[in-house]
MOPAC internal coordinates of N, CA, C and O (Angstrom, degrees):
PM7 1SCF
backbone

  N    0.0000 0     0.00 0     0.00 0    0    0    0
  C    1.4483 1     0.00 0     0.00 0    1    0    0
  C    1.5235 1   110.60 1     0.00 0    2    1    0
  O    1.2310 1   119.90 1   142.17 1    3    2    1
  N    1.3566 1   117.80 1   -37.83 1    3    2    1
  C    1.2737 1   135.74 1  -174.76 1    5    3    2
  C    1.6671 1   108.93 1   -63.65 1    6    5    3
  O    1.2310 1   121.32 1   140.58 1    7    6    5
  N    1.4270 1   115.07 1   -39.42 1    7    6    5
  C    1.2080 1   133.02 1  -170.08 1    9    7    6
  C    1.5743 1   104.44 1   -92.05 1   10    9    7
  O    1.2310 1   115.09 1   151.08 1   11   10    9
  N    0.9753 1   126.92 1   -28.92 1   11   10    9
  C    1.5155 1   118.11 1   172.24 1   13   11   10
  C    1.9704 1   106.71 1   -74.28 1   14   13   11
  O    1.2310 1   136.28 1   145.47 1   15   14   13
  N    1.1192 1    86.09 1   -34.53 1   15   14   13
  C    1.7355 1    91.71 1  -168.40 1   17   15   14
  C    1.5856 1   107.96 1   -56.39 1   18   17   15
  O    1.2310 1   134.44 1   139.69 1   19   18   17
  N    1.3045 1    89.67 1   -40.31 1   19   18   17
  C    1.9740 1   103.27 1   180.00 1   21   19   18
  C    1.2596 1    97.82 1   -63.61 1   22   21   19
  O    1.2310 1   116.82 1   120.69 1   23   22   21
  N    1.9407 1   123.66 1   -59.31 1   23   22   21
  C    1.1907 1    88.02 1  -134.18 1   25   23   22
  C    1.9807 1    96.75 1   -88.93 1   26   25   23
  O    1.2310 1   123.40 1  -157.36 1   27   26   25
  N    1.2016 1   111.09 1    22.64 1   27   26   25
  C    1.5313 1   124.74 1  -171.36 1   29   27   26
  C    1.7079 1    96.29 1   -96.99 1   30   29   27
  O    1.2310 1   118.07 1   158.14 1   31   30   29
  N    1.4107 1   121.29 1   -21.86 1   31   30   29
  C    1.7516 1   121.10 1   172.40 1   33   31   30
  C    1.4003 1   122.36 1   -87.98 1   34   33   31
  O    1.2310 1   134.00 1   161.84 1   35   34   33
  N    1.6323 1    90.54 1   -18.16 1   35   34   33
  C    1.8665 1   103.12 1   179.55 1   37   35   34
  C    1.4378 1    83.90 1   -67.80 1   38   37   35
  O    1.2310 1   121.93 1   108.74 1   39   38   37
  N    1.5407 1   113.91 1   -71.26 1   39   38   37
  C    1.4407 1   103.91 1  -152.96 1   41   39   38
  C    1.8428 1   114.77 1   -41.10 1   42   41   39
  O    1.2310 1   121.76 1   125.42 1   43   42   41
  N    0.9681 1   114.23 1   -54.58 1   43   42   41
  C    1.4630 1   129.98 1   179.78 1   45   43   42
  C    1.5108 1    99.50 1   -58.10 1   46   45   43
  O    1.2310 1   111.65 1   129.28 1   47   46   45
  N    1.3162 1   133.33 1   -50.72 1   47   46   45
  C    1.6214 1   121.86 1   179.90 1   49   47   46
  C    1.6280 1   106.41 1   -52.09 1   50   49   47
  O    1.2310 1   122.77 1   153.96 1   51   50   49
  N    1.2508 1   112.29 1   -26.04 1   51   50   49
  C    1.8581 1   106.74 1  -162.47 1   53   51   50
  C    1.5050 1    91.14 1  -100.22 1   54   53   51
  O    1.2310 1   112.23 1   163.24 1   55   54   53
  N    1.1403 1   132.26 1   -16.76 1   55   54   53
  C    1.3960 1   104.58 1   159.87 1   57   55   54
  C    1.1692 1   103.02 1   -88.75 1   58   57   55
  O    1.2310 1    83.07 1   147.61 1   59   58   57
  N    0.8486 1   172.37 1   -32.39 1   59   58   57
  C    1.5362 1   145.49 1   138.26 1   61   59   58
  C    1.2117 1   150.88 1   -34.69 1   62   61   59
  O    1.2310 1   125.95 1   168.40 1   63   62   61
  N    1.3215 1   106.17 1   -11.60 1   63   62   61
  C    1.1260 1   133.53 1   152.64 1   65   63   62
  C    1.7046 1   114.84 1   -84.32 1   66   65   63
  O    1.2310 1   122.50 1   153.34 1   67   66   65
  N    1.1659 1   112.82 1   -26.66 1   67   66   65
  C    1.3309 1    89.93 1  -159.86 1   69   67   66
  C    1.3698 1   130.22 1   112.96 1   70   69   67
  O    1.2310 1   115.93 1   144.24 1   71   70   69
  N    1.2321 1   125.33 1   -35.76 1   71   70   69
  C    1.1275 1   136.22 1  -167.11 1   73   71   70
  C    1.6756 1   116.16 1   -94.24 1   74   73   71
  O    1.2310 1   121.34 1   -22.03 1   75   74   73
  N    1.4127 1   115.04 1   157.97 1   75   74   73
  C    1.4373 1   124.20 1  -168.77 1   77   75   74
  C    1.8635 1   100.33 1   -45.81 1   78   77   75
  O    1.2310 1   126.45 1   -16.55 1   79   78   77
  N    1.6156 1   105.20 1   163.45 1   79   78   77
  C    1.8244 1    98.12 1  -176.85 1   81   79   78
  C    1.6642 1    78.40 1  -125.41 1   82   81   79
  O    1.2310 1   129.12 1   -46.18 1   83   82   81
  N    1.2929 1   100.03 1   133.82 1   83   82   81
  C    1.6652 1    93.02 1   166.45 1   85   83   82
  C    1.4373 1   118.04 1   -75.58 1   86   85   83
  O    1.2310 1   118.16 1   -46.08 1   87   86   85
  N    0.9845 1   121.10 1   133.92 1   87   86   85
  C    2.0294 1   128.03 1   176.00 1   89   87   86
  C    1.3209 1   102.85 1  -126.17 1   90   89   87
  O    1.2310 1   127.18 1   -19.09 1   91   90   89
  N    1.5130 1   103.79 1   160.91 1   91   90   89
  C    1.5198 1   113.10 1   179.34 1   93   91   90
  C    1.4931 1    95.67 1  -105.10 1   94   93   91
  O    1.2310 1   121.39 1   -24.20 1   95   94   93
  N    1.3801 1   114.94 1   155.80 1   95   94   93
  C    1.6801 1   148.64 1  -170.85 1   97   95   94
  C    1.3011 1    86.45 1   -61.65 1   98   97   95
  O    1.2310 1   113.27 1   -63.34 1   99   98   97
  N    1.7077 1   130.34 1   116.66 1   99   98   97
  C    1.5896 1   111.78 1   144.13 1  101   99   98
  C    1.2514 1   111.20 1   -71.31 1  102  101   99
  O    1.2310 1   134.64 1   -22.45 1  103  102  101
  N    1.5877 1    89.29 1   157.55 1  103  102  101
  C    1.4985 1   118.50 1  -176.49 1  105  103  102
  C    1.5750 1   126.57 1  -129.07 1  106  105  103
  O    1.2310 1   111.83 1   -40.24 1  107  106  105
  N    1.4679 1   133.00 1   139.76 1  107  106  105
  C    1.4483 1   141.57 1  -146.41 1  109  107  106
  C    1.1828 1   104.09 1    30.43 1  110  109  107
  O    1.2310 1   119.09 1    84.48 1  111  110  109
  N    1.6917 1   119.34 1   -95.52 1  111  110  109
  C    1.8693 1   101.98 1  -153.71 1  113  111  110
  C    1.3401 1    96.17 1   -93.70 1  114  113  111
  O    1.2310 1   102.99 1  -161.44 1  115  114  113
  N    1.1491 1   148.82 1    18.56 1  115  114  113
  C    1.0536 1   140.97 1   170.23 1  117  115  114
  C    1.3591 1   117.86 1   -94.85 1  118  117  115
  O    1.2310 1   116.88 1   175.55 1  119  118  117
  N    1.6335 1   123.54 1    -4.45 1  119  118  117
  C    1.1870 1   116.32 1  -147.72 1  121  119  118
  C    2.1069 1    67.01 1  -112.46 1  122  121  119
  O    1.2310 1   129.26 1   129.14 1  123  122  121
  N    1.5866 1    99.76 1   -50.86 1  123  122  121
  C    1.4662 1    89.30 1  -173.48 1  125  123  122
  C    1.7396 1   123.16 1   -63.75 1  126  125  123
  O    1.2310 1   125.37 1   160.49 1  127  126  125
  N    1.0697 1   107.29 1   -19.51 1  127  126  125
  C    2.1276 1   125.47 1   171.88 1  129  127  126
  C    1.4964 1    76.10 1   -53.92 1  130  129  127
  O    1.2310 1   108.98 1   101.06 1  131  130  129
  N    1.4174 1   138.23 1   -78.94 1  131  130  129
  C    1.5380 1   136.07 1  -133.44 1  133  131  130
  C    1.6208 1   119.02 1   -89.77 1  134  133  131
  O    1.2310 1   129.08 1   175.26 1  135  134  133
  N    1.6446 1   100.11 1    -4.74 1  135  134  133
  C    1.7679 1    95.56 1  -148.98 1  137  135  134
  C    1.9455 1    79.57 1   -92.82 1  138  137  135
  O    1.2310 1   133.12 1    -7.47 1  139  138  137
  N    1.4995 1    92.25 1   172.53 1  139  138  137
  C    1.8298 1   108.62 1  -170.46 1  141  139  138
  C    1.1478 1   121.18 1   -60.08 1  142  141  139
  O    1.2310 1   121.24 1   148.11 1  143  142  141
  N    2.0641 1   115.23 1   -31.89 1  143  142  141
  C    1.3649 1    97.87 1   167.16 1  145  143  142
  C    0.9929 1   123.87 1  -113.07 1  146  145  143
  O    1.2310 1   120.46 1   -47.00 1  147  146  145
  N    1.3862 1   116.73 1   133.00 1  147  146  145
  C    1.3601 1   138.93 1  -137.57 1  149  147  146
  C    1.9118 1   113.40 1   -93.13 1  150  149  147
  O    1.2310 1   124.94 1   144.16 1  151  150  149
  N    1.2490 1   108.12 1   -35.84 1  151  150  149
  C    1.6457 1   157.32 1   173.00 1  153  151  150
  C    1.7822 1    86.15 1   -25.74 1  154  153  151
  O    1.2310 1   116.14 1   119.21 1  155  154  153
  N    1.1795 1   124.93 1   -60.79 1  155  154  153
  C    1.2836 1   117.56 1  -167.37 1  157  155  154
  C    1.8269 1    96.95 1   -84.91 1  158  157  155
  O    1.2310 1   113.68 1   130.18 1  159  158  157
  N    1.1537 1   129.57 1   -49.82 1  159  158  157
  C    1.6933 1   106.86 1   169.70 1  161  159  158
  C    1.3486 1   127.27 1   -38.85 1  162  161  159
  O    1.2310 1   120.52 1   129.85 1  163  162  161
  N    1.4621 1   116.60 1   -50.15 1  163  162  161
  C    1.2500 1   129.08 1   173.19 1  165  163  162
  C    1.6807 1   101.12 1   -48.55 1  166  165  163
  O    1.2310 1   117.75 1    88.52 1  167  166  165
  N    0.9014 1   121.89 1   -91.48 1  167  166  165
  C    1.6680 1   133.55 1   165.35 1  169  167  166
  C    1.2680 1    89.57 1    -0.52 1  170  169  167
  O    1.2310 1   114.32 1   104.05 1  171  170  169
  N    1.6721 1   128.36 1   -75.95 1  171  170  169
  C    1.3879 1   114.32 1  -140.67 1  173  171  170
  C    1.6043 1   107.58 1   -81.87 1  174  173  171
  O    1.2310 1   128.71 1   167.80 1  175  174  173
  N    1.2411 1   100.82 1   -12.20 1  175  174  173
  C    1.5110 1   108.71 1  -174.83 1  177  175  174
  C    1.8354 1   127.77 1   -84.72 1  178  177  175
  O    1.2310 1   133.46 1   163.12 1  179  178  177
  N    1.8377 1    91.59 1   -16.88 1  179  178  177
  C    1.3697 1   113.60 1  -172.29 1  181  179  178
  C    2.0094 1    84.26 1   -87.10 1  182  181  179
  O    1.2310 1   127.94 1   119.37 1  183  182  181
  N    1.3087 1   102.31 1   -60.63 1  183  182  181
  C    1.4064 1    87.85 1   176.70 1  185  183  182
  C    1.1822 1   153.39 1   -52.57 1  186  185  183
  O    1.2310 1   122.67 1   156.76 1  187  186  185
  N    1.2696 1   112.50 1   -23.24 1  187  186  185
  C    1.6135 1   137.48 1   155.00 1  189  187  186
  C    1.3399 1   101.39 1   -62.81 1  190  189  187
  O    1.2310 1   106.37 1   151.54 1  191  190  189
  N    1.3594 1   142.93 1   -28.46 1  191  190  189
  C    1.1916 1   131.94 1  -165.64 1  193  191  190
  C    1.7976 1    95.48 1   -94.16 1  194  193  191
  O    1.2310 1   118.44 1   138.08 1  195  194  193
  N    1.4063 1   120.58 1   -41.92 1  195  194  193
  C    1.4822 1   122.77 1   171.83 1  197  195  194
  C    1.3903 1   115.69 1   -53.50 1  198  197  195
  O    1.2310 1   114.73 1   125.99 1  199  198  197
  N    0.9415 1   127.59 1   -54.01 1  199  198  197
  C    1.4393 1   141.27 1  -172.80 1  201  199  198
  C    1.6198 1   108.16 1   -69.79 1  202  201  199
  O    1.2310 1   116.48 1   153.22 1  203  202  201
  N    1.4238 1   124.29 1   -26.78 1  203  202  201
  C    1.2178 1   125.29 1   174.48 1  205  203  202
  C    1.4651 1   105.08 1   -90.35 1  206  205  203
  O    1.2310 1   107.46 1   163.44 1  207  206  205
  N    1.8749 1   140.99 1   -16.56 1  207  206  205
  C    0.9015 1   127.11 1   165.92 1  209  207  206
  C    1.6061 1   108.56 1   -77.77 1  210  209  207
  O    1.2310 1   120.40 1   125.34 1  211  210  209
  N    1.1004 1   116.84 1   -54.66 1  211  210  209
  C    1.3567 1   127.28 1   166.48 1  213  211  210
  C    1.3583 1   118.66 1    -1.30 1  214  213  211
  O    1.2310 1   129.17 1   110.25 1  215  214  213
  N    1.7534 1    99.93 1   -69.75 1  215  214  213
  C    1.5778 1   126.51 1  -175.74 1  217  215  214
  C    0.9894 1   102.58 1   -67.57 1  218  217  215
  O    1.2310 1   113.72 1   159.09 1  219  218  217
  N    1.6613 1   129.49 1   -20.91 1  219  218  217
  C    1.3560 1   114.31 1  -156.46 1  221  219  218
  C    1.8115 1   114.95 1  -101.52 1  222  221  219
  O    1.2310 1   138.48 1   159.46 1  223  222  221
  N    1.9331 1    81.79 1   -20.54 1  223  222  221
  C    1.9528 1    95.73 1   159.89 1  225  223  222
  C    1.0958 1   129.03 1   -52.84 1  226  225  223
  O    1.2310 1   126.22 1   120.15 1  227  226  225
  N    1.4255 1   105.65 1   -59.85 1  227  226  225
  C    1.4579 1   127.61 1   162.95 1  229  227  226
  C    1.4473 1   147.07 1   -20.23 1  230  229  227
  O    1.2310 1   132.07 1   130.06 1  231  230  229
  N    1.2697 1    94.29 1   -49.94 1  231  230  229
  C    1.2129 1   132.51 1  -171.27 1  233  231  230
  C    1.6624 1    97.82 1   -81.59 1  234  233  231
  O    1.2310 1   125.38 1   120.89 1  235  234  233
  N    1.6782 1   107.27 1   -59.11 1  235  234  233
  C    1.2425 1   113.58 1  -165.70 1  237  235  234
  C    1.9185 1   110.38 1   -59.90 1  238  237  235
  O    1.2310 1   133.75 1   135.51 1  239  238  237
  N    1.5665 1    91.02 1   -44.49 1  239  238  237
  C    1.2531 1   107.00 1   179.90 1  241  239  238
  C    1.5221 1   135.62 1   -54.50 1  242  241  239
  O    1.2310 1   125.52 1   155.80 1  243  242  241
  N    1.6784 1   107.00 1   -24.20 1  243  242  241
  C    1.1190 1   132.52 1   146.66 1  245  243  242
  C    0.9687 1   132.19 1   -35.86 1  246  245  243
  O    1.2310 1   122.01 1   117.96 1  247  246  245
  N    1.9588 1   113.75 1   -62.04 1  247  246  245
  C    0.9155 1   119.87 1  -161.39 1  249  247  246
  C    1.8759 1   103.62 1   -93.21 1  250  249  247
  O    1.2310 1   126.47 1   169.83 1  251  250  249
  N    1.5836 1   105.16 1   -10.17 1  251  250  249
  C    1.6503 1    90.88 1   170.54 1  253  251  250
  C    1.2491 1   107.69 1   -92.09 1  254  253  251
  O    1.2310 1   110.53 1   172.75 1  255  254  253
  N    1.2887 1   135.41 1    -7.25 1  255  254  253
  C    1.6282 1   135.07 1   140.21 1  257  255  254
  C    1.4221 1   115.83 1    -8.44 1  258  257  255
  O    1.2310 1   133.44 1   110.31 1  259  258  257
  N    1.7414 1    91.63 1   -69.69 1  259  258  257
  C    1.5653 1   108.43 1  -150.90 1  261  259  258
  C    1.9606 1    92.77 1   -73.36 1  262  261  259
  O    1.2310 1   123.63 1   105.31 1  263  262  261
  N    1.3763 1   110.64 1   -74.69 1  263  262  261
  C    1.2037 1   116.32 1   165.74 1  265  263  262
  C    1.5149 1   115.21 1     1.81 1  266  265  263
  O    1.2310 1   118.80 1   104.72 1  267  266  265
  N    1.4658 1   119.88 1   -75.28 1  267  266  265
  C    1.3413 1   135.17 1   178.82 1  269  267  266
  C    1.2303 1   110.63 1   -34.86 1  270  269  267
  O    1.2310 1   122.41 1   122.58 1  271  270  269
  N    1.8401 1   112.98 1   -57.42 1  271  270  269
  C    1.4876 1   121.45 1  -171.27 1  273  271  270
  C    1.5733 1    97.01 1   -79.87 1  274  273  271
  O    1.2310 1   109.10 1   179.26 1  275  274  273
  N    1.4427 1   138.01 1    -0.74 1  275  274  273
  C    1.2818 1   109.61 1   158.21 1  277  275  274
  C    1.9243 1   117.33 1   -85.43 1  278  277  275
  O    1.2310 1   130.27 1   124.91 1  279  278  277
  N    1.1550 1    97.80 1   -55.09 1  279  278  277
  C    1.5573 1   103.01 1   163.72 1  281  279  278
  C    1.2749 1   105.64 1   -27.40 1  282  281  279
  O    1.2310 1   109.42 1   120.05 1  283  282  281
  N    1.0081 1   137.44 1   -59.95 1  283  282  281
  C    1.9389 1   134.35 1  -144.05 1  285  283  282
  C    1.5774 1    81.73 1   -88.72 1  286  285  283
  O    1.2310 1   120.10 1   180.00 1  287  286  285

């Protein structure tokens, strides 16, 4: 407990100080979430958003399918 507390005041002393903060290297999607071009997040994020309306037509459309063939 003692040892987290420290090393959780270092971090906070060196920005206050001024001085470098040590971080660890991201890695796979983290390195691409952070790196400068941005162009492929956007992309993957616009597409997840297509594909979830998509599914969500589909789905709906299905079910006023079925609906229909109970009515009739």
């Amino acid at each position: 407990m003692e040892q987290d507390t420290l090393a959780q005041a270092t971090a906070y002393d060196s920005v206050w100080a001024n001085t470098n903060i040590p971080v660890m290297e991201p890695s796979g999607i983290q390195a691409v979430m952070l790196s400068d071009d941005k162009i492929l997040v956007v992309l993957g994020v616009v597409l997840i958003i297509w594909f979830g309306i998509v599914f969500f037509l589909y789905r709906t459309d299905r079910k006023l399918a079925n609906l229909e063939r109970t009515v009739e």
